[in-house]
Each structure stands twice: as C-alpha cells, then as structure tokens.
N, C-alpha and C positions, 0 to 999 in steps of 0.2 A: 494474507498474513505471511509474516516470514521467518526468520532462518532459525534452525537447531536451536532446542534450549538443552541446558546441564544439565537437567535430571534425567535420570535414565528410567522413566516409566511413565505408562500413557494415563492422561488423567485428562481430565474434563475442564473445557476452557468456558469463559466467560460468559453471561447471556448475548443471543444474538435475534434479530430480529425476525427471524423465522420460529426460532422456536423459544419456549418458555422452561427452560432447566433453571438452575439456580444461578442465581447474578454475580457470584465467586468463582472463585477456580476452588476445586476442590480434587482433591488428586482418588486415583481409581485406587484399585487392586490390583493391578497388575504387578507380577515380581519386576524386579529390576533386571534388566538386561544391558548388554551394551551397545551402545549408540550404532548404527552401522554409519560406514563411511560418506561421510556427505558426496552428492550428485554433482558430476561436474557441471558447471557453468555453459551453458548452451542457449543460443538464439533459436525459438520455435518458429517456423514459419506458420504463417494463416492459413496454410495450404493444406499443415498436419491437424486440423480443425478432425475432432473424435465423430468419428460414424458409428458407434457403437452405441453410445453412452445415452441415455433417456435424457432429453433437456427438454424441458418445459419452463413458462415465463412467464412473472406474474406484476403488474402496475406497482411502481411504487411511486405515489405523488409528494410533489415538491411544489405547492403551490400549481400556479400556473402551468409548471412544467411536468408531464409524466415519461418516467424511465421505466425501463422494461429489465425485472433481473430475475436471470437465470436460476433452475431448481433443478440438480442434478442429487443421484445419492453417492453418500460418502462410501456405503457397502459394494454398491455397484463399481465405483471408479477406485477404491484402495480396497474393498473386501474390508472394513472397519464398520464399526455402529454409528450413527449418527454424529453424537458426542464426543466422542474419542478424538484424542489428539497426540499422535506419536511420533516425541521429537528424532530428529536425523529421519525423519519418511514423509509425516504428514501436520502442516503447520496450520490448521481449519481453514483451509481457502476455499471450502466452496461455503463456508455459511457467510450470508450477508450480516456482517456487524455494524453494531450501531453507529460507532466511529464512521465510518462511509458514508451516512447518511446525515450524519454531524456535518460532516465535513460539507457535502453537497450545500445544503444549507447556508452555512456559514460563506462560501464561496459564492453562491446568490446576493448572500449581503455586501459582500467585499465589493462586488461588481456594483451593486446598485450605488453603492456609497460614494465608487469612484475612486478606491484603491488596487482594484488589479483589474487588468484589462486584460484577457488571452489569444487576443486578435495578433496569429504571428508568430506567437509565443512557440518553445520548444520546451516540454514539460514532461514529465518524468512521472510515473507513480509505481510506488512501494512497496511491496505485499498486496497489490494490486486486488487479487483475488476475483468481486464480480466484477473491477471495474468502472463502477460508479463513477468516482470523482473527475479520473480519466476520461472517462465518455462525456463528461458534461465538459469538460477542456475543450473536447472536440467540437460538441456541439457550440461551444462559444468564441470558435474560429482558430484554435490554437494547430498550427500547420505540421509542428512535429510532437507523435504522443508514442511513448514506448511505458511499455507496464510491463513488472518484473514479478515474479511471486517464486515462492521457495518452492514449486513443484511445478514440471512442466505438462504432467497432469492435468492437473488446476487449468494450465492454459487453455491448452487443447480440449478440455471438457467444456469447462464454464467459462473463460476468459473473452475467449474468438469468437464461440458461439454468441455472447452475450454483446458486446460492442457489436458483432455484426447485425443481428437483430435490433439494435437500440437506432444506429446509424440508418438502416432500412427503412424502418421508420421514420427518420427524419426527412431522408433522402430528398424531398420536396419545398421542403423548408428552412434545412438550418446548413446540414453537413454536406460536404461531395468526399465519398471517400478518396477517391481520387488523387484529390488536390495533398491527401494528406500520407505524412512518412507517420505510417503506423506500425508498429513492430513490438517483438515480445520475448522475454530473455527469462530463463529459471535456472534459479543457484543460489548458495549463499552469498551474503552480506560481505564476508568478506573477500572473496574473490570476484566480485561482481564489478567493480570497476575493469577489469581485465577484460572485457566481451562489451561494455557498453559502448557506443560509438562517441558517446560525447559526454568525454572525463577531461581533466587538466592535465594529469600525470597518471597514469596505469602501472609503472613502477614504482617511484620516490612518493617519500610522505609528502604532504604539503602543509603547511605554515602559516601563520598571520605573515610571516615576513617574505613568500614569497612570491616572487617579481610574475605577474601573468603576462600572456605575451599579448592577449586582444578578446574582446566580448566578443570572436562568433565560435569559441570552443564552450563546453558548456550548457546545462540547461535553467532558462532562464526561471522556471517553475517548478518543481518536487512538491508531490503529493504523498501523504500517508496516511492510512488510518489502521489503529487497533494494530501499532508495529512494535511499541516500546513495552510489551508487558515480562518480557524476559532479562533478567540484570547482564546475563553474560554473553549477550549480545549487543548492546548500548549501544558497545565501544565503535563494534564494525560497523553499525548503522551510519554510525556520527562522523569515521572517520570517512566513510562512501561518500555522504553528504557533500560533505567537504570537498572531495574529487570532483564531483558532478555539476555542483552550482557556479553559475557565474557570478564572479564576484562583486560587481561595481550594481545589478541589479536586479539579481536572485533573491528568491524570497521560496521559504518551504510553510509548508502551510500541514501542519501534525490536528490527526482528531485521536483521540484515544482515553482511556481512565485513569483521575489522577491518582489510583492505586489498582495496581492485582493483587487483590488480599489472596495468600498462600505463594505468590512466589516474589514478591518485590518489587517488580517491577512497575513502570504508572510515566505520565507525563510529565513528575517533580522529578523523580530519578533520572528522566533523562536531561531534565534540564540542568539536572546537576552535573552532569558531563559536559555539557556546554558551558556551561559557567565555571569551570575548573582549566579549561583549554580559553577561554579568553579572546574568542576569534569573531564570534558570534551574539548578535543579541536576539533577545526573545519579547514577545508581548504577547498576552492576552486576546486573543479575538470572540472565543464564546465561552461560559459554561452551560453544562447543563444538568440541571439536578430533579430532574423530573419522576423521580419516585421508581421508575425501571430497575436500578441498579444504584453501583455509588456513583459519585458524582464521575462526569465526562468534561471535557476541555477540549479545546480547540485556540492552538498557539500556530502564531507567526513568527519565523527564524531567519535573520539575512546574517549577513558577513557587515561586522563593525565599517 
C-alpha cells in the first residue's frame, strides 16, 4: 500500500487476508501527533534484500496456479503491532490484502478471455507491498516489472524476499529472472514520477491535449491493489498515472473497496477524479461481494 494519509493518528486498516480484525477502518487511540516528514524517493536495489528480518512463506492458490507470499512481523520491521497503521511511517505493506488477490484473479480472467496479454509488456505495480500481481506479470512473460511501495522497508523485508522466492520457484517452468529488468522504488505518490525510469514528463503536468512524442516511453501496464482508500491522496495517485502510462495502449488494472467506511476513501471516489479530469475511461472488470468485508471491485483504466 501507499502514500501518507491526513489524519494525524494511527488506527487500524481494513480486513486482510491474513488475519481476521474487523473489515472497516476504525481508528485507534492514539493522540494526534504530527505527521513526520515524508521519506525521500529512492531506487532500492535487490541487493539491500533484509538479513535481519524473519520471513517465512505460505501457498496462496489461484486455481491452477500456486504463489508463495511472504510473512514477516510488523513489530519486528517498524517496532509496531500487527494492526497498526501509521501515516507519514507505515502504510500496511507487509499484510497481504484482498485487493492483491482480487486482482490476481481477475488478471487470470483477462488473460483467458484474451484481453491482455503480458508477453513483452513493461508494467508498473503500486503499493506493491507482497507483490502478487507483479509476480504474476512476471510469470506471464512481461520483460519489464518495477514495484513501488511507500516504505523501502517493505521492500527490502517482504518485497525482494518474496518475488525472489516465487520466481525460484518457477525457475524451471515459467520465469528467467534474468531475461528480466526487475527493479524497486519507495516514496510517495507524489514525487514518485521524478525516480521512476519510465514517465512522459517528470517535470510539466500532462494533459488530454498533450502531443506524446512515441510508444517506447512509458509503461504499457500499471497495477494496484488496496491503493485508493485515502481521499487526500487520489489526486497524486491519478496524477502519477497519467505520467507513467502509455498512451495509445496502456491499460491500469485497480483492485480495491468500493468504500473505506471511516475515512472516504474506495474505488467510486477515485473514479470520481477520473471522470472530473476527462482524459480517461473506466470499465468494470469484477466485483466481489463475498460476505468477507463490504463489497470489492476490480476496474480497468486506459486514456480516451
């Protein structure tokens, strides 16, 4: 997950598929403090992969397919409790949420049906956190994959450890790591075009109206899940987007809930920033209302 939210106190985020807390945000006890200065924007290499930190890995089945995700503690790698979530430090990236797993899903369908292919592809994923949907990019040929999350933390604990264990396992059958530009970047949203390697503009806004100069800047896929639950963040999400994707045939692919009761945020909200900027259209690809929590959605985003 990702970047800073505006309330200044730690409180407890959504259910996730590790553990069973309650399937709202509900906010803690904690006084209000203020925010500390957000983290600069920095490229982690795979190399700063945490020796420290207890990871262990546990099957999560997709059908056909089994992923292996990472189980580190939050006490151990931020000195916090489990459930805690405290913005400007710690955005919950090391629990696995459902949205990731939504998502994965959903991307198996896309594939079968014959609307995206990731053979080639250069794809992006968003609050990354375990991983998931990026690793399965990988595993279905896609040559460039870079995962971002608001702590490099996160990375280094559960990110690198966890794609390199999933791809290990492949090794013989799907992926060559090799072949592929894997790489990993922590910061926020909004300065995060400024470090990524493949944006349209890193300074100037951009526009429905403006002139691109060719399809090989750019990423042709963006992935997210469980990103839009914050309102005063939206904006930097949407404007990043828009930096990042190729225009003529880019496609982001969002999993997340169409509400976070207690702060606002949800999948309508952000679509309501898209549909207020006019650059963008959206469609439907799943819901899912399965008694877990409130309802979940899974939308598809290109440029008009």
């Amino acid at each position: 997950m990702n970047p800073s939210m505006a309330a200044n106190s730690t409180f407890r985020l959504f259910s996730s598929s590790d553990d069973n807390p309650p399937s709202d945000f509900c906010f803690g006890d904690s006084p209000k403090t203020p925010l500390p200065p957000l983290p600069p924007c920095v490229e982690v290499l795979s190399s700063e992969v945490s020796t420290t930190v207890n990871y262990a890995v546990e099957p999560v089945n997709f059908g056909d397919l089994t992923l292996l995700k990472g189980r580190v503690s939050t006490q151990e790698v931020f000195a916090l409790s489990n459930f805690d979530l405290v913005p400007g430090r710690y955005e919950g990236g090391l629990k696995i949420w459902e949205g990731s797993i939504d998502l994965v899903k959903a991307l198996q369908s896309e594939i079968q049906c014959g609307h995206i292919s990731f053979t080639g592809m250069r794809v992006l994923e968003l609050g990354c956190g375990h991983g998931l949907p990026g690793i399965f990019a990988c595993l279905e040929g896609a040559v460039t994959i870079h995962f971002q999350d608001f702590n490099a933390e996160v990375l280094k604990s559960l990110t690198i450890p966890n794609i390199n264990s999933n791809l290990k396992n492949f090794q013989d059958s799907h992926a060559n790591k090799k072949d592929m530009d894997i790489r990993f970047f922590a910061g926020d949203w909004a300065k995060m075009h400024e470090i990524l390697p493949h944006v349209w503009d890193s300074k100037g806004e951009l526009n429905c109206s403006d002139e691109y100069e060719s399809n090989t800047t750019g990423y042709d896929v963006i992935l997210m899940a469980e990103t839009v639950y914050s309102i005063p963040t939206l904006q930097y999400l949407y404007e990043l987007i828009k930096k990042c994707l190729v225009p003529s045939r880019g496609v982001v692919y969002m999993a997340a809930k169409k509400h976070y009761f207690g702060v606002g945020g949800g999948t309508r909200r952000f679509l309501s920033v898209v549909e207020k900027d006019d650059c963008m259209v959206a469609s439907l690809v799943a819901e899912i209302a399965d008694g877990s929590s409130n309802v979940r959605e899974v939308w598809k985003l290109s440029f008009k």
